[in-house]
C-alpha positions in Angstrom: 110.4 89.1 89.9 110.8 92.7 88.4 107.5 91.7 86.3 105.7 91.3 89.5 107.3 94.8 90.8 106.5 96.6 87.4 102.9 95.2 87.4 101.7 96.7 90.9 98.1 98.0 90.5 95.9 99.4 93.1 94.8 96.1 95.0 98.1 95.1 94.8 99.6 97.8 97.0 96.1 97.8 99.4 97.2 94.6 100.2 100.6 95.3 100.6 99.9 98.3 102.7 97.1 95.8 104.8 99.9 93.2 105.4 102.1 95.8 106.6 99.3 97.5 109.4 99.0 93.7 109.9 102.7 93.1 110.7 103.0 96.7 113.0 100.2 94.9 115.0 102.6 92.1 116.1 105.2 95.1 117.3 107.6 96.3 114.8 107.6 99.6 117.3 105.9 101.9 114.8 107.7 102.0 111.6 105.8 99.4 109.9 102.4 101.6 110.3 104.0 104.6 108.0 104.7 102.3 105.6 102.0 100.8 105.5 99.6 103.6 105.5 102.3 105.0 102.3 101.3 101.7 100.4 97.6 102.4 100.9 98.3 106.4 100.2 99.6 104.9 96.9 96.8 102.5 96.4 94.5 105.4 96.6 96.6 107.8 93.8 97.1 104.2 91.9 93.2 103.8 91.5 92.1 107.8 90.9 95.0 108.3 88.3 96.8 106.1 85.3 99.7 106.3 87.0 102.8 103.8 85.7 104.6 101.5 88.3 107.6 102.9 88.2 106.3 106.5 89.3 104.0 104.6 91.9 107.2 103.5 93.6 109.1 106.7 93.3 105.8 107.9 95.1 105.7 105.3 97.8 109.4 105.9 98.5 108.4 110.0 98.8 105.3 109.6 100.5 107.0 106.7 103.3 110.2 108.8 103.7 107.8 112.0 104.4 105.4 109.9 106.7 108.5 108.8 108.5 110.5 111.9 109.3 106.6 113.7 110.1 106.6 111.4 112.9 110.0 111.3 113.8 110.0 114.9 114.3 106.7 114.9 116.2 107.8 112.0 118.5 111.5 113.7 119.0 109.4 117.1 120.3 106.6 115.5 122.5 109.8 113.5 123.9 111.6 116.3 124.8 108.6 118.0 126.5 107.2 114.8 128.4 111.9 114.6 129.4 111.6 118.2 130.2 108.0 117.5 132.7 108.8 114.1 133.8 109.3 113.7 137.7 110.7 109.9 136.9 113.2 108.8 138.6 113.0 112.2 140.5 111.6 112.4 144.0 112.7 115.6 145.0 110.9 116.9 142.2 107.8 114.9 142.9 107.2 116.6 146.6 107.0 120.1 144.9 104.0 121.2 146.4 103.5 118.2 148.9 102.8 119.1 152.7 104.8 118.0 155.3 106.1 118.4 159.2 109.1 120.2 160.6 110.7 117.7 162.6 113.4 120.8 163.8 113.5 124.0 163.7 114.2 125.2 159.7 116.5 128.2 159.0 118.0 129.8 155.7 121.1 127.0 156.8 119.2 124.2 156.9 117.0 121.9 159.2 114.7 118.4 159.0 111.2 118.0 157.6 109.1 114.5 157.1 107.7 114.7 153.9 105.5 111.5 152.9 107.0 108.5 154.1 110.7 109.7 154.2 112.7 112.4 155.8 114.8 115.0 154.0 117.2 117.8 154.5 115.0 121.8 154.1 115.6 125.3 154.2 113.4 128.5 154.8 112.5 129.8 151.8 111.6 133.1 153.5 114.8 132.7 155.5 112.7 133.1 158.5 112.7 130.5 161.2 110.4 128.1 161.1 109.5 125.9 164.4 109.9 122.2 164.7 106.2 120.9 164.4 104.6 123.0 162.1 103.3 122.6 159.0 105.4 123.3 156.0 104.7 123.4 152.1 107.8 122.5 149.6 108.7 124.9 147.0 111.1 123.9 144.9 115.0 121.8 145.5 117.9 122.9 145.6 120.1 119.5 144.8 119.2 117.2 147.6 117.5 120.5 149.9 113.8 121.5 149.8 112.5 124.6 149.8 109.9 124.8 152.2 108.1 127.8 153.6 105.3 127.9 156.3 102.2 126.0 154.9 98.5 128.2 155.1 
């Protein structure tokens, strides 16, 4: 079995790094494709270079250990971003800037708008007071409070 190891040329890892694209297609979540495309990294160096087996694994093992913590640390920031943006699971957050109706009059203490299909506790922004009826714009929350101020 080590023959087979110390005898890998450059088809051999192109179709190693093939079957490995091939299995990430059937949903290995990811990790499958930057080892893959190391094998085929290595098939390339394997074929433009005389290059001996045992330094074409040390390679592949470099090259899929620097693939894999490239994309880790890309992944890890977009997810923190897309966290940071995200108005899932967040409805409050999701009427910023909606329109809506004061169903009572709104002061700095509080009061009752209809925003969409549901109705939620507000507050003058301005701390003026704002007359049932009229159109309001939310600004921001405050825990389960909007923000609203008079809408143009």
């Amino acid at each position: 079995m080590i023959e087979l190891f110390l005898s890998m040329t450059a088809t051999h890892w192109l179709i190693l790094g093939l079957v490995l694209l091939t299995l990430e297609l059937l949903g290995s979540g990811g990790y499958l494709l930057w080892i893959g495309g190391s094998a085929l990294a290595v098939s390339v160096v394997a074929r433009l270079s005389d290059l001996s087996p045992e330094m074409q694994w040390v390679l592949f093992g470099a090259i899929s250990v620097i693939f894999t913590l490239a994309w880790y640390f890309y992944q890890r920031d977009k997810d923190r971003h897309a966290i940071e943006s995200s108005v899932m699971n967040q409805r409050a957050k999701s009427l910023i800037g909606e329109r809506g109706m004061a169903m009572t009059d709104i002061t700095r203490s509080g009061g009752r708008v209809k925003v969409g299909d549901g109705s939620w506790l507000a507050s003058s922004l301005e701390g003026t007071t704002l007359p049932a009826n009229c159109t309001v714009k939310v600004v921001s929350i405050e825990g389960t409070m909007l923000l609203v101020e008079k809408a143009d």
